[in-house]
N, C-alpha and C positions, 0 to 999 in steps of 0.2 A: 773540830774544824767547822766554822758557821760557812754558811749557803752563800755567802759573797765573796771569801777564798776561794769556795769548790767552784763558783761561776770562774770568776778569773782563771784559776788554773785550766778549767776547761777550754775559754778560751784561747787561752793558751797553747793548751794541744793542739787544739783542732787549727790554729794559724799555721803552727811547725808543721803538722801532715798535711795541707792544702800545699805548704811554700816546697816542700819535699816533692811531692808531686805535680806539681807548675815545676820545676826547675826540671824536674827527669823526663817532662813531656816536650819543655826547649831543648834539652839537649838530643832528644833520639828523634825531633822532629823531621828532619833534615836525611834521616839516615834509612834506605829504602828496607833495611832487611828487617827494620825494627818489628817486634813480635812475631818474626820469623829463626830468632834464635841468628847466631853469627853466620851460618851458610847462606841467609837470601835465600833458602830453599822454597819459600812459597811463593816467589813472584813468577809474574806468567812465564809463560815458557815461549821460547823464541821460535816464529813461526817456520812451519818445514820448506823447504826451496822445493818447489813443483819443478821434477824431471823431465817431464814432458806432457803434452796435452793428451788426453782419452780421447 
């Protein structure tokens, strides 16, 4: 294999994994729980109602 196949094909990968990753970062852009796993379990937590004043 000479050195100007291996470039091509390299760039090559490297296009498909940049275009794989731009695509999964539009689609989960939009979506609040994203690298929180499907619960949303890491987003703030919703403030306590104050019962009364001290």
């Amino acid at each position: 294999m000479n050195s100007d196949l291996q470039t091509v094909l390299a760039l090559i990968v490297v296009a498909v994994a940049t275009g794989y990753l731009a695509l999964t970062w539009w689609r989960q852009r939009s979506k609040p729980s994203a690298g929180c796993g499907t619960s949303g379990g890491c987003s703030c937590p919703a403030p306590r109602a104050h019962l009364g004043k001290r």
